[in-house]
C-alpha positions in Angstrom: 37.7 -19.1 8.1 35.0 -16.4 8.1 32.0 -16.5 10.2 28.8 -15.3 9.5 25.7 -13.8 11.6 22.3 -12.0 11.4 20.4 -13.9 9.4 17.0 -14.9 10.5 13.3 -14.4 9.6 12.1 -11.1 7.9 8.7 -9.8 6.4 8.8 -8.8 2.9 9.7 -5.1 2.9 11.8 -5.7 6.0 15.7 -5.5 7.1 18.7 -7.2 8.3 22.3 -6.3 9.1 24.7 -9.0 8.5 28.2 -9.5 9.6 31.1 -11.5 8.8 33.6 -11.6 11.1 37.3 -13.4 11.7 39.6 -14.4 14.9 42.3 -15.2 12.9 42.5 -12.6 10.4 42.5 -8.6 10.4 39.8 -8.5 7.9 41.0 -5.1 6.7 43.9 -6.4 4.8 41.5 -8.3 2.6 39.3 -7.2 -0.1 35.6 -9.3 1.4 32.6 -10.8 -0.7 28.8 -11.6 0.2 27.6 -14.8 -1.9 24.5 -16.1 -1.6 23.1 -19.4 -2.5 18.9 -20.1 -2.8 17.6 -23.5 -3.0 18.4 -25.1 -6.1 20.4 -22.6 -6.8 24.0 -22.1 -7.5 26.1 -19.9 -5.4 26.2 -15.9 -6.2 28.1 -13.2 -5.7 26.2 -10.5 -3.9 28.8 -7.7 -3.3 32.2 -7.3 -2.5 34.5 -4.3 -0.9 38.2 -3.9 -1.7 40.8 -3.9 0.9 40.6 0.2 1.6 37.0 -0.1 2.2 36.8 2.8 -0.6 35.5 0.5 -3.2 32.6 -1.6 -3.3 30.4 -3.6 -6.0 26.8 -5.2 -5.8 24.8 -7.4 -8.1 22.1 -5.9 -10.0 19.6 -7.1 -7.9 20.3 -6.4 -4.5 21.7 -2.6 -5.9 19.8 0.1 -3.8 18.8 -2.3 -1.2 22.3 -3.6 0.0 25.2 -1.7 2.1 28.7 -3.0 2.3 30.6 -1.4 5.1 33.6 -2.1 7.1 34.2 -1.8 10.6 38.1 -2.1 10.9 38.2 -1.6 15.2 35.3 -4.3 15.3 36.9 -7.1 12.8 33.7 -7.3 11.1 32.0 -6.5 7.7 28.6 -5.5 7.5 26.3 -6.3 5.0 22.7 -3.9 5.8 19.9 -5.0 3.4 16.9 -3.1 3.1 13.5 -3.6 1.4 13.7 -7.2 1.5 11.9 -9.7 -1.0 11.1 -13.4 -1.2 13.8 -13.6 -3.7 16.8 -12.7 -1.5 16.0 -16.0 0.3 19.0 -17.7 0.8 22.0 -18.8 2.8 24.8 -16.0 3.1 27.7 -16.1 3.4 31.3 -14.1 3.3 34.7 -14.5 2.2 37.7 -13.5 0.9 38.6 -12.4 -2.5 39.4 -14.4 -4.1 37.4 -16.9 -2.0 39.1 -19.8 0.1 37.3 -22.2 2.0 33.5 -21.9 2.8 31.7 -21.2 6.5 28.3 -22.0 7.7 26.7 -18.9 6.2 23.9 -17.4 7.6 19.8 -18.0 6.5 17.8 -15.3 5.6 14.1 -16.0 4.9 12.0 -13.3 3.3 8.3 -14.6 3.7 5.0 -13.0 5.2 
């Protein structure tokens, strides 16, 4: 299982870095998505970055704003969001792809 972190409360306009990290897996063997799901709202996918860390996709939405990057000494993918809006309110989370089971995920909240 993947675990998320980062998430929190940001101003419209504001940033967050989040990561996605594992203690049983070396994460760079895997290709890794974000997903996101908003309040009555079914899950999305967000963005995802294939095993080499050389490829990596976003929604239309978040393109521009969002970063996928991997950290391969660290365990950890990073997903850096920039110019925040109300609409990227939701709970994050990461997995593999194709996904396996679900974690916690992560809240962000994008609200003045």
């Amino acid at each position: 299982q993947l675990v998320e972190s980062g998430g929190g409360l940001v101003q419209p306009g504001g940033s967050l870095r989040l990561s996605c990290t594992a203690s049983e897996f070396t994460l760079e063997n895997y290709a890794i998505g974000w997903f996101r799901q908003a309040p009555g709202k079914e899950r999305e996918g967000v963005s995802c970055i294939s095993r080499s860390g050389g490829s990596t996709k976003y929604v239309d939405s978040v393109k521009g704003r969002f970063i996928l990057s991997r950290d391969n000494a660290k365990n950890t993918v990073y997903l850096q969001m920039i110019s925040l809006k109300p609409e990227d309110t939701a709970v994050y989370y990461c997995n593999f792809v194709p996904v396996r089971s679900w974690g916690q995920g992560t809240q962000v909240t994008v609200s003045s």
